[in-house]
C-alpha positions as CSV (number, residue, x, y, z in Angstrom):
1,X,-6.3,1.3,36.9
2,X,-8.0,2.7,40.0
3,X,-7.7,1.0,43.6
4,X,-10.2,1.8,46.2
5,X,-8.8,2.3,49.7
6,X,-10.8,2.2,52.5
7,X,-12.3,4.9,54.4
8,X,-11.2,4.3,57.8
9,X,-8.2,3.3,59.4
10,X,-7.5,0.0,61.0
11,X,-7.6,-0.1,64.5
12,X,-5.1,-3.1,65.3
13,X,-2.2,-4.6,63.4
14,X,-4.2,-7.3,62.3
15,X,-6.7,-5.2,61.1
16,X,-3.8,-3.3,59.0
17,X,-2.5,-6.4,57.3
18,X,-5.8,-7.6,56.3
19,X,-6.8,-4.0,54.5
20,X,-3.2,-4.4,53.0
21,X,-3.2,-7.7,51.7
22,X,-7.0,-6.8,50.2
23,X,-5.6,-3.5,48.5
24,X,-2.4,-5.8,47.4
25,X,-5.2,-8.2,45.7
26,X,-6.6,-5.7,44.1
27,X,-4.3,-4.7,42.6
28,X,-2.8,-7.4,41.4
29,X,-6.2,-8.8,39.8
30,X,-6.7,-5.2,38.1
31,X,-3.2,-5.5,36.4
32,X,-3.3,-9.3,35.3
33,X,-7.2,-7.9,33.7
34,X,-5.4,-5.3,32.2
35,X,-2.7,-7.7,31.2
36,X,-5.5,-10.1,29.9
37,X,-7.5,-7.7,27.7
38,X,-3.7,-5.9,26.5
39,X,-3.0,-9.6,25.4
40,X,-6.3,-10.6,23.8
41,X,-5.7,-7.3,21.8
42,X,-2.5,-8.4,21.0
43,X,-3.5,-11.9,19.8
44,X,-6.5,-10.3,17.9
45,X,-4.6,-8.3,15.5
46,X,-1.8,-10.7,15.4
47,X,-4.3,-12.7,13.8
48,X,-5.9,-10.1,11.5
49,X,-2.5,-9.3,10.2
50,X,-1.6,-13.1,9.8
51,X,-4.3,-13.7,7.8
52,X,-3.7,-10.3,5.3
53,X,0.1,-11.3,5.0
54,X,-1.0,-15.2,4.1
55,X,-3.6,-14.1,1.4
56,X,-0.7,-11.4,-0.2
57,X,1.7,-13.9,-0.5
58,X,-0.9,-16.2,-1.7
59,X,-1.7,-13.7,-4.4
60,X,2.2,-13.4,-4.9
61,X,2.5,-16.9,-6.0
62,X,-0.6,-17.2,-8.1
63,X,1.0,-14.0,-10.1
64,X,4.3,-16.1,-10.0
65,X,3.0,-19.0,-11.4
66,X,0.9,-16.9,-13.9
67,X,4.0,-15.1,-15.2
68,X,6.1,-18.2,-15.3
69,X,3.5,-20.3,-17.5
70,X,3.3,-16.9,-19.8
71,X,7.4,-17.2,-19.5
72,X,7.4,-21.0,-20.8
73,X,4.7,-20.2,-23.7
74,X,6.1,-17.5,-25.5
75,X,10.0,-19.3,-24.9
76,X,8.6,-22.0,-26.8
77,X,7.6,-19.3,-30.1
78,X,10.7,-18.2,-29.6
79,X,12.6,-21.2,-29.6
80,X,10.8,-22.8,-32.6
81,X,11.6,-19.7,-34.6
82,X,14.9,-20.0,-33.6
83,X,15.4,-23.4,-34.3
84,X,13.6,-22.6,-38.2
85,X,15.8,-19.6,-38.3
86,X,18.8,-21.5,-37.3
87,X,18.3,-24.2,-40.3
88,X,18.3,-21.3,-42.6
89,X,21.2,-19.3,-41.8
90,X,23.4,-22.5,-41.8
91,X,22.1,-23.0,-45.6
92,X,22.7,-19.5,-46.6
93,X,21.7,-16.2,-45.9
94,X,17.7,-16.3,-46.5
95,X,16.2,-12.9,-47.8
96,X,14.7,-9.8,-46.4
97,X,10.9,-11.3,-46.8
98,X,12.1,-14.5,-45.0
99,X,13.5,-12.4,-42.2
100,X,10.7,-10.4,-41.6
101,X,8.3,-13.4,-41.8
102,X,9.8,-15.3,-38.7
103,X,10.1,-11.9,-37.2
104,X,6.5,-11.5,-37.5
105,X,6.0,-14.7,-35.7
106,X,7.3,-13.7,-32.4
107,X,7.8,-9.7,-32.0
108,X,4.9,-9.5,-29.8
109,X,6.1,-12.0,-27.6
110,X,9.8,-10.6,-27.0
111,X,10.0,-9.3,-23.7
112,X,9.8,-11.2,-20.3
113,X,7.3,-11.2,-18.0
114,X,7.1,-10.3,-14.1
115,X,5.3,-10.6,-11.5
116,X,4.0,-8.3,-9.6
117,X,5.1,-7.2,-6.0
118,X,3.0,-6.0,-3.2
119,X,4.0,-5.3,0.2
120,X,0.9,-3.3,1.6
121,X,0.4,-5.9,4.4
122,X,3.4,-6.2,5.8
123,X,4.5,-2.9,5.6
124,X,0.8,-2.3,7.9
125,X,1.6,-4.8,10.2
126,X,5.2,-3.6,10.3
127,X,3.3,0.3,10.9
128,X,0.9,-0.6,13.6
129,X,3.4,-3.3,15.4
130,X,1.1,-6.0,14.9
131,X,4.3,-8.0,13.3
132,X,5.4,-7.8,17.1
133,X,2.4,-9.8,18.8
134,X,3.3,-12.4,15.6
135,X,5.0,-16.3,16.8
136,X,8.9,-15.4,16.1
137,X,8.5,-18.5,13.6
138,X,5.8,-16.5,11.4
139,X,7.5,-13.3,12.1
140,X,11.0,-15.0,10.6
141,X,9.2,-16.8,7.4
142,X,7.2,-13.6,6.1
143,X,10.2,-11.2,6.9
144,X,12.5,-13.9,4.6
145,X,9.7,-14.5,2.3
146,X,9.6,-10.7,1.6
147,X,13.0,-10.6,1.2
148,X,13.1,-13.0,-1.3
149,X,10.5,-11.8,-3.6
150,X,11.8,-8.2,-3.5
151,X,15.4,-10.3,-4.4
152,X,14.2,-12.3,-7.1
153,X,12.5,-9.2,-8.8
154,X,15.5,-7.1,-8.4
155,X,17.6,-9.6,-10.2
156,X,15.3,-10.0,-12.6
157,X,15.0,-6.9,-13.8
158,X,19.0,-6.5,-13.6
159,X,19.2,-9.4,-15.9
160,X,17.2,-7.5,-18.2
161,X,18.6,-4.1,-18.3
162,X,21.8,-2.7,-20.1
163,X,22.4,-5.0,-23.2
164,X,19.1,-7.0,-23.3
165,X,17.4,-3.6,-23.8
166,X,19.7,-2.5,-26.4
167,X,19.8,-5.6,-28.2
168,X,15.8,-6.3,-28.7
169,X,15.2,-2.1,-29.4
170,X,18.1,-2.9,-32.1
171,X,15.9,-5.7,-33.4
172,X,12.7,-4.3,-33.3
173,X,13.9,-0.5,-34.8
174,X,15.1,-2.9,-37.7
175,X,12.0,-4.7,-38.1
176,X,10.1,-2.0,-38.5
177,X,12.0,-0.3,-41.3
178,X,12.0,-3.5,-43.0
179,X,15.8,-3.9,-42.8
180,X,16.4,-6.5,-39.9
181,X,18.6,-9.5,-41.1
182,X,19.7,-13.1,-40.1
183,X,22.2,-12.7,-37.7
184,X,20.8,-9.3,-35.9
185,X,17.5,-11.5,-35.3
186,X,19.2,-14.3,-34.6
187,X,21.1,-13.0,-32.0
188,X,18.4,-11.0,-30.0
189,X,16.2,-14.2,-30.1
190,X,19.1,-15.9,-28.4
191,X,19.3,-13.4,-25.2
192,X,15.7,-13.1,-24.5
193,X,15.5,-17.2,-24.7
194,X,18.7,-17.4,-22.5
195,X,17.6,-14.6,-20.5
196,X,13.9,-15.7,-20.1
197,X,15.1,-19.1,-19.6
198,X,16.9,-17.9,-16.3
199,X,14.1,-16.0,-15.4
200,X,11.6,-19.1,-15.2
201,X,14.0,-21.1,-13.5
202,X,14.5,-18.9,-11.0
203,X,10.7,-18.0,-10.4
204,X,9.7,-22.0,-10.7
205,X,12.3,-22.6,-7.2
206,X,10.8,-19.3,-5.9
207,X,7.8,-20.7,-5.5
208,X,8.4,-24.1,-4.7
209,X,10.5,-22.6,-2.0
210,X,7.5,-20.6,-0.5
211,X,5.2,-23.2,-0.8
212,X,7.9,-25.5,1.2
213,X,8.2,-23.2,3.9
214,X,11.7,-23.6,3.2
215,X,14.2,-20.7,4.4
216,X,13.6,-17.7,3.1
217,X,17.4,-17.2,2.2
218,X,17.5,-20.0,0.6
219,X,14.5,-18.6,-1.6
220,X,16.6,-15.7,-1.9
221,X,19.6,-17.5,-3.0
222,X,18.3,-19.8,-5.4
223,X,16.0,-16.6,-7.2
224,X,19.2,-14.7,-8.1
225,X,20.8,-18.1,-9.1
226,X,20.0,-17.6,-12.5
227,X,21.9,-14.4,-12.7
228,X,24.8,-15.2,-10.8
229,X,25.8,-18.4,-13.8
């Protein structure tokens, strides 16, 4: 900002206040230009980053909703295997060939699926402090929002470690040696429907919850739901 003063001095009192109330002006209007032009910056990449952080989470839900009808499919396989391979084990113990046959039917579809999660963003509003210049009411729904997919995919993947890995290599590693029976199959089945089942729940509130423009600890909450029963 630069001020002009002028060249000569004032002759009288009067004279003084005018030049001073002038150079006062001035700079006054230079700062609230300044001010003005600072602001529209502000508001213009306010509004860039909006509009990136809308279409991620956008593409966030359509991946959501993509996973969870994939989820549903394949838990229906399963569950109809389970239900045929149910009816046999309670009449006996059906052979080998029988085994492997309703393995057959659903090995490829053991295994749940998840979205996936991308932050770029937010992270390069976060960066350039363009999240800053955001209205605290959009600032507070994509920070929870964030939250609560990065919760929600944490917790799933939790659900999914440690035993449910075990179990389905167990199950698979027998398959393929031809040596997998009733009750082994039986059994992993059951977790990845139980666990999957959880899982779809759990994405199904996620996005309702997002779409809602619900709390984003709420979203948080109700994602890891599933895990906590």
């Amino acid at each position: 900002m630069q001020v002009e003063t002028p060249h000569h001095p004032p002759g009288t009192l009067r004279g003084f206040i005018q030049q001073y109330a002038m150079i006062v002006l001035s700079i006054l209007t230079a700062l609230a230009l300044e001010q003005a032009v600072v602001s529209l910056h502000n508001a213009s990449t306010a509004r860039v980053s909006r509009a990136r952080i809308e279409s991620e989470i956008s593409g966030f839900v359509t991946d959501l909703r993509h996973s969870e009808k994939t989820n549903r499919e394949r838990l229906k396989k399963i569950n109809d295997v389970l239900t045929e391979l149910d009816a046999r084990l309670k009449d006996g113990n059906p052979d080998n060939a029988t085994i492997q046959s309703l393995a057959t039917k659903v090995i490829d579809e053991l295994g749940i699926n998840l979205p996936s999660y991308e932050r770029d963003a937010w992270d390069a509003a976060i960066a350039d402090q363009s999240a800053s210049h955001l209205r605290s009411a959009d600032l507070r729904r994509y920070s929870q929002i964030y939250a609560g997919e990065l919760f929600s995919i944490e917790q799933a993947k939790l659900l999914l470690a440690g035993e449910y890995v075990r179990r389905l290599s167990d199950m698979k590693l027998r398959f393929r040696i031809g040596k997998l029976d009733g009750q082994t199959l039986a059994e992993a089945l059951t977790l990845d429907a139980l666990a999957g089942q959880d899982i779809v729940d759990g994405q199904e509130r996620l996005v309702t919850l997002i779409e809602s423009g619900e709390r984003g600890d709420q979203v948080g909450a109700l994602a890891g739901a599933a895990h906590e029963r």
